[in-house]
N, C-alpha and C positions, 0 to 999 in steps of 0.2 A: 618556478615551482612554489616558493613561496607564498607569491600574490594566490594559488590555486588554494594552499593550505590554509590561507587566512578566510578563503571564501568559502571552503569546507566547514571550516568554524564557525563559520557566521551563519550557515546554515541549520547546522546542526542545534545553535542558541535560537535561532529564529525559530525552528519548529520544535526545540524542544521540549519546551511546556505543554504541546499540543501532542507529542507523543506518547502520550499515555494514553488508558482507558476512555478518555474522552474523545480523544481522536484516534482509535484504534481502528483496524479498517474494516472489523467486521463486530454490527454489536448486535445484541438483544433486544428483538423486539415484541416478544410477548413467549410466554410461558405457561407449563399446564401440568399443574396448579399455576396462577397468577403469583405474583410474587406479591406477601404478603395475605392471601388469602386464609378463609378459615374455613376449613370441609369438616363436613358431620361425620362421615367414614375416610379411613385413610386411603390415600388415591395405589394404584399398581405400578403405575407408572409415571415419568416425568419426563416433558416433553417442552424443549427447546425450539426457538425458530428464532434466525438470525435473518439478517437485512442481504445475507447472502450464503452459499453454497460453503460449509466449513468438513473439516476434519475434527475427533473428537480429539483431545489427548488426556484429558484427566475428568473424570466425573467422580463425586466422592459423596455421601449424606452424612450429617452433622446433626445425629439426634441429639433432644433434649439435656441428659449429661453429660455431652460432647465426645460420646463415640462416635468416631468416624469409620466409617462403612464404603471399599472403594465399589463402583458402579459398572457394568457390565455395559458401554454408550456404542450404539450404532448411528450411523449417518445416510440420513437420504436426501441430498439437495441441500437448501438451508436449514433443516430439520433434525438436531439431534436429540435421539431417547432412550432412555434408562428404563430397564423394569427394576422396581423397589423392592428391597424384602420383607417380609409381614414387618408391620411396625410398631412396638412394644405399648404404646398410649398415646395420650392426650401431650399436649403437649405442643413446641416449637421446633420444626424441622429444617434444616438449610443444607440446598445444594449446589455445592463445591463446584464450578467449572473451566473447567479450558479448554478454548478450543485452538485451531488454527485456520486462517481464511485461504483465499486460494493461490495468493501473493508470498505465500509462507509467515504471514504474520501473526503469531499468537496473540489472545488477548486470555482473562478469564475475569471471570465474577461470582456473584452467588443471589439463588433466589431463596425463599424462606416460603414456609407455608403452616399451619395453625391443624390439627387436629384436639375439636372440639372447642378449643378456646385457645388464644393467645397467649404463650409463655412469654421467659425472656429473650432475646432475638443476641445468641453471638455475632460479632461482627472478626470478618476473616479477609486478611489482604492479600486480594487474588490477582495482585499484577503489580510488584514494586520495582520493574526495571531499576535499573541505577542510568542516569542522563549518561555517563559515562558507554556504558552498554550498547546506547542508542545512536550513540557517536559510532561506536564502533560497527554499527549497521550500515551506518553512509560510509564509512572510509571505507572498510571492506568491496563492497558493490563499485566506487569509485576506481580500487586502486585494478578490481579483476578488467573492468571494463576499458579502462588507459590500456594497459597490457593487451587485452584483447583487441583493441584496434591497431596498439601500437605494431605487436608482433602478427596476430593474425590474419589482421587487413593490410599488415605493412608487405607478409611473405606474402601473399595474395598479389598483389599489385607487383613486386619486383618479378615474381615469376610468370605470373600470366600475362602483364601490359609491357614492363618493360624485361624480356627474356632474353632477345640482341644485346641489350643494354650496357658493353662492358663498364662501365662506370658504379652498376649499378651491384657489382660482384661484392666488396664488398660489405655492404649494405644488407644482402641476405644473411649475412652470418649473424649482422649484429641485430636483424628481428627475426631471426630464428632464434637464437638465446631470452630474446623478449619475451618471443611465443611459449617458451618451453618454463619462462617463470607462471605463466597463469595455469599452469600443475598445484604446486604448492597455493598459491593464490585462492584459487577455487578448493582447494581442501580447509583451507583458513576460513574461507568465508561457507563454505559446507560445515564445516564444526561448531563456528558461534552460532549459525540456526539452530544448530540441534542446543544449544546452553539456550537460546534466547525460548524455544520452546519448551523448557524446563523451569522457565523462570528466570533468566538471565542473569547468570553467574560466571564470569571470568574464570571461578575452579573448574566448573565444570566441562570446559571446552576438549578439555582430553579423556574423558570418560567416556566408558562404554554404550553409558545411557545416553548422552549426548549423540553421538551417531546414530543410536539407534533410533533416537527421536525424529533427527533431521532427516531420514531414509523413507520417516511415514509424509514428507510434506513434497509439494513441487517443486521445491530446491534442491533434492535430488538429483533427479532427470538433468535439472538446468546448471548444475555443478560439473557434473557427469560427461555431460554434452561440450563443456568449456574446456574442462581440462583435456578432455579430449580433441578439439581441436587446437590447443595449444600445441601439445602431443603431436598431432599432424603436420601443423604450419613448422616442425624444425623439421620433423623430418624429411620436409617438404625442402627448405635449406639446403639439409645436409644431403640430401639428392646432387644438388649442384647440377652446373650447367653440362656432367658428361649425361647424366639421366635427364633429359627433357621432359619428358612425355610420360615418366614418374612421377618428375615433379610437380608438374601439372598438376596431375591428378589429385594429388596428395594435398597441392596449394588450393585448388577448386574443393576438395571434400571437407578442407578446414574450415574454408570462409562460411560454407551452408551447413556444416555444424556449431560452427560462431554464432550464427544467426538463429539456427534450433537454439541455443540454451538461452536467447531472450524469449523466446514463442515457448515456452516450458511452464515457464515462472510468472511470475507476476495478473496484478490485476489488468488491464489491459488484452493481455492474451487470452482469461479464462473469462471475459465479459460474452452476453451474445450477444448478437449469435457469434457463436466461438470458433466455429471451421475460418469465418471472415478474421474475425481479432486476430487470431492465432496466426493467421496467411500474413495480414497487415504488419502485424508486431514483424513474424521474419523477414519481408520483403523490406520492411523500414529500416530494422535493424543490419542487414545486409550492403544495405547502400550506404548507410555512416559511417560499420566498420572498413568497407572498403574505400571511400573517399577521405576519411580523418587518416586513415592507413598508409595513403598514397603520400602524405605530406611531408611524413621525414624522410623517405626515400626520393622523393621528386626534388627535395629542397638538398639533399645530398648530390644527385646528379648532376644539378643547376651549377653548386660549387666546383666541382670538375671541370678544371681546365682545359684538360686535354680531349676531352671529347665533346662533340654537338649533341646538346641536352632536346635540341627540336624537334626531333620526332618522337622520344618520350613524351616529352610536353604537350604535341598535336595528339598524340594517343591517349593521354588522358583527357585532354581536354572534349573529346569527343565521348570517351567513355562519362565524365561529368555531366554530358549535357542528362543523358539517360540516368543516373543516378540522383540528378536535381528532381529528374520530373517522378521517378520514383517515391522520392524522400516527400515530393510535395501532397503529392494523392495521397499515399498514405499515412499520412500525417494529419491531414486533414480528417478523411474520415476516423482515426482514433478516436481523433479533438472530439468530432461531433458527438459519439459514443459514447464518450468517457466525458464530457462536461454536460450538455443537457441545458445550454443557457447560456449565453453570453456572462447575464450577471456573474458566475462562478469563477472566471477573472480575477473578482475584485473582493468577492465575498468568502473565499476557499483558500488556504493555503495551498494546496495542488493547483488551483487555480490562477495562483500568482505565480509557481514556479513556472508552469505550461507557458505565460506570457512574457516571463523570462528567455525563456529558452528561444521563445521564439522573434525574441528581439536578437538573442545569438546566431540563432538559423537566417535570418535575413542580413545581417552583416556578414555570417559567410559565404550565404549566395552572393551578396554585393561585389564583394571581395573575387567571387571566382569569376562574373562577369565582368569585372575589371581586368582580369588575367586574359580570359578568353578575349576578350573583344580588343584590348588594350595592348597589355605586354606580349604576348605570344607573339603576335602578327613582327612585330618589332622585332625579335628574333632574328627573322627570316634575314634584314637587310643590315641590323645591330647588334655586336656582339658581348661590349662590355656593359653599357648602361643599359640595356633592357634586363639583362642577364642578374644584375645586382638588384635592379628595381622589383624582379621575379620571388627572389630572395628572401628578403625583405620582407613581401604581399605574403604569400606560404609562411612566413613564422610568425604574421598576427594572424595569419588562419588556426597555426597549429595552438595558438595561444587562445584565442576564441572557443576553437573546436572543444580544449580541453575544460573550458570552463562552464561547455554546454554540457559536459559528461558531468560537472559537479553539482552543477542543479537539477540534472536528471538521477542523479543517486539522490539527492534530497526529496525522492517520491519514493523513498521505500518508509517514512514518518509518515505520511499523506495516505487517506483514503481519496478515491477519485469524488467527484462530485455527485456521480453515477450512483454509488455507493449509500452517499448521506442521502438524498435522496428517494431511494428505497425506504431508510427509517424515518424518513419527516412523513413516509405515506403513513406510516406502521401507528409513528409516535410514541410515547412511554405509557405504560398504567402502572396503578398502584392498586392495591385492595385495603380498605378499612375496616374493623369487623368490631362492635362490642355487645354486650350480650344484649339491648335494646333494639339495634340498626345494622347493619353494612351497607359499606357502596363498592364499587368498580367505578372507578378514575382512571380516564382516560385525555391525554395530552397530546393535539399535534399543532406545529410538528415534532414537539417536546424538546427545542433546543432554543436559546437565549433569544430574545425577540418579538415579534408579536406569536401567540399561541389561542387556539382554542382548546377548552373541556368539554367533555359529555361525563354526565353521573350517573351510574345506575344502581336504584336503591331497592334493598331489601331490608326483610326484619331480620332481628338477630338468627329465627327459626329457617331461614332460607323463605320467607311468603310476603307477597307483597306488600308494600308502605307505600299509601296514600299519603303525600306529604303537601301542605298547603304552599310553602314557603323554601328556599335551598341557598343558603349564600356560600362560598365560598373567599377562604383567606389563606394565602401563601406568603410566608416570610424565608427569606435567604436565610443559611447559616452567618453569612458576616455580621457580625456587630454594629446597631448603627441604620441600618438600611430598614426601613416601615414595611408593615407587609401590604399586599398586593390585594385588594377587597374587592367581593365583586360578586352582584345576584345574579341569581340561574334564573332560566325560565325551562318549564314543561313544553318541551315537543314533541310532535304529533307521534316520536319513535318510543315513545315512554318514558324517555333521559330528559335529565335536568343540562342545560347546556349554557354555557357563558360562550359567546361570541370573540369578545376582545379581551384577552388574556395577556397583559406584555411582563413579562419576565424579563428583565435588563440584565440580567448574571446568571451564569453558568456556575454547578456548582448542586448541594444537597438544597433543597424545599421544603418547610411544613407541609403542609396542606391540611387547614381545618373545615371542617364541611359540614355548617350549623343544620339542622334539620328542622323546621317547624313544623311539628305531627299537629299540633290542636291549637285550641286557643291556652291551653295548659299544661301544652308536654313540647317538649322541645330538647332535643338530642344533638350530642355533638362527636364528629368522628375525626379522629388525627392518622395521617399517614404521611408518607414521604415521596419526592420525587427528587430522581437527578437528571438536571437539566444539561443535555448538550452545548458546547459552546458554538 
């Protein structure tokens, strides 16, 4: 358990830094008003669109001398909006947001926009997780999901494969008490969603507001659905072998409510087409909890001297084959879904845990076809050295299995690849406005690496600018680093465009955007961009 804790850690620091804002799993990618813009009348409304399907939790406006105003936000799809209330003048206005995506991952930000002219621009921090916080995301998810397989795949398997079993008596007791801790468990990790939704505050895990936040997200249902079949698989136990055909039922109703609360939650599940994701996630999820499940009870059996562990072992072994080919199909089409590219392997952090995992998932297949084909048969005619060698094979299974569950909780930091790519279609814009010029800048796929612009320019009066000439220069916030120069050309769409854009850092952008009107007027506009990593 150690060795698990230390990889937990090491997770958690690996994707730390990318757990924030930047790598959040649902972002912004265009807004109305644009962010930064400058409108001649004040708009009615304001209208979000993110890179995927969210919940509102906080929309708030940040007039000019920093009354804030909270926001009445509905949601349709990727799209949330606000109607605004009359707005007092001219001035600089910023709206406040948070949302949550469909994974139950909050993020939040702010966009700004200009009636009549550009004031000064408050700056407001809409997402300060503490790394601590973020840790406690992964441990959480890890620790419900051990317990879940441990106990509810573990009474799953004692009761329905091995039910003859005497060996296997008691073994039920001690993952039915397993099962009965992912109660508490899933209330722990249903309560920091609701603080991580608020902002993420350790005080706030036992407050009102906390629940009540986490009740509006799909961590709900998927809480709900766990501690409920934790709930089931004891009492599934405590049936014991005079109730059979109770405890059946109870053990079969738990492992397919096990399996609902990963189909609830997460990105994966809520991807389309989602009737398939959602089928996939449970049918996948079902075959792990119940074969990681199998293993301390089978490896408990095995040590039993006094009974023939063989025909358990022939009975899962069979049951294995069909949960291999389960795990494997649907596994696969996830993968396809959910990456979009081979490159995303190597270029994604979700994409390097997926390749983890699945260096795990094939050393446990290897492992179980060593058993099947190898140890088992041995059985039959050997009693002591196959029986030890059985042993052995199952507790670097169990040891594997477990550390497949730690890289698979380090994708609740992680957007899938699915995800970023939705926003490299989107990309970032900016608006520049002074009383001479504006442009509309637009960036894809607005994250560190090669990038294209397009510019679209107008006069300060909102009417067209015939411009001869258009360069563009971006310098990073670090210290040190030259900025990024580079002319536009006029295409056939009306926009000034730069082709080859390479931004090497992630991180805040200048962006100055020289205008040559004549041979004697020459304008220049500043705005900002932030760059994805």
């Amino acid at each position: 358990m150690a060795r698990l804790a230390l990889l937990l850690a090491l997770l958690v620091l690996w994707l730390g830094p990318s757990s924030g804002a930047a790598w959040a799993h649902a972002q912004l990618i265009a807004s109305s008003p644009a962010d930064g813009a400058v409108v001649a009348t004040a708009p009615d409304a304001v209208r979000l669109t993110f890179n995927e399907p969210v919940a509102p939790v906080r929309l708030g406006l940040v007039g000019p001398d920093g009354t804030i105003v909270d926001l009445a936000a509905t949601a349709q799809d990727a799209t949330v909006a606000a109607a605004l209330p009359p707005l007092g003048g001219s001035g600089t206005y910023l709206v406040s947001w948070r949302v949550v995506s469909s994974d139950g991952h909050p993020v939040g930000g702010t966009v700004g926009f200009s009636i009549g002219a550009p004031g000064a621009r408050p700056t407001i921090d809409a997402d300060a997780r503490p790394a601590a916080f973020a840790a406690s995301q992964v441990a959480i998810r890890f620790l419900v999901t051990v317990l879940m397989t441990l106990g509810v795949g573990g009474a799953a398997f004692t009761i329905l494969t091995g039910r003859t079993a005497r060996s296997l008596a008691g073994m039920r007791r001690i993952v039915g008490i397993v099962a009965l801790a992912v109660v508490p468990a899933a209330g722990l990790g249903f309560a920091l969603q609701g603080a991580d939704v608020l902002g993420g505050s350790f005080g706030a895990v036992a407050t009102p507001a906390a629940w009540r936040a986490a009740l509006a997200t799909s961590v709900a249902p998927a809480a709900i659905l766990a501690a409920g079949s934790g709930l089931l698989a004891f009492l599934a136990t405590a049936a014991g072998p005079a109730r059979p055909a109770l405890a059946a039922l109870l053990a079969g109703l738990a492992w397919l409510v096990g399996a609902g609360s990963f189909a609830a939650t997460g990105h994966a599940a809520m991807a389309e087409p989602r009737p398939f994701m959602a089928l996939a996630v449970f049918v996948h999820a079902a075959a792990a909890v119940y074969w990681l499940g199998a293993l301390v009870p089978l490896g408990g059996a095995l040590a039993d001297r006094t009974a023939d562990p063989l025909p358990l072992v022939e009975r899962f072994s069979r049951t294995a084959v069909v949960l291999v080919a389960l795990l494997a199909a649907t596994g696969l089409g996830l993968a396809v879904v959910q990456m979009e590219g081979l490159g995303a392997f190597v270029e994604t952090p979700y994409g390097r845990l997926l390749a983890m995992k699945l260096v795990g998932v094939a050393a446990l297949l290897a492992i179980a076809a060593y058993n099947r084909q190898i140890l088992t048969p041995r059985l039959a005619t050997a009693r002591r050295s196959p029986r030890l060698a059985l042993i052995r094979s199952i507790r670097i299974e169990m040891v594997i299995g477990l550390a497949v569950l730690a890289i698979v909780a380090g994708w609740r930091l992680t957007p899938p690849p699915r995800a970023l790519h939705a926003a490299d279609r989107a990309g970032i814009s900016a608006h520049a406005h002074t009383a001479a010029a504006m442009a509309d800048v637009s960036v894809r796929p607005g994250r560190r690496g090669a990038n294209a612009a397009a510019i679209a320019l107008m006069t300060g009066d909102f009417g067209p600018l015939p411009a001869r000439e258009v360069a563009v220069s971006l310098r990073p916030d670090q210290a040190g680093i030259e900025p990024v120069r580079r002319q536009a050309r006029l295409a056939p769409d009306g926009r000034w465009h730069v082709e080859a854009l390479p931004l090497p850092l992630a991180g805040r952008w200048t962006a100055e955007i020289e205008i040559l009107i004549s041979d004697f007027e020459k304008t220049t506009l500043k705005t900002e961009l932030e760059i994805r990593p």
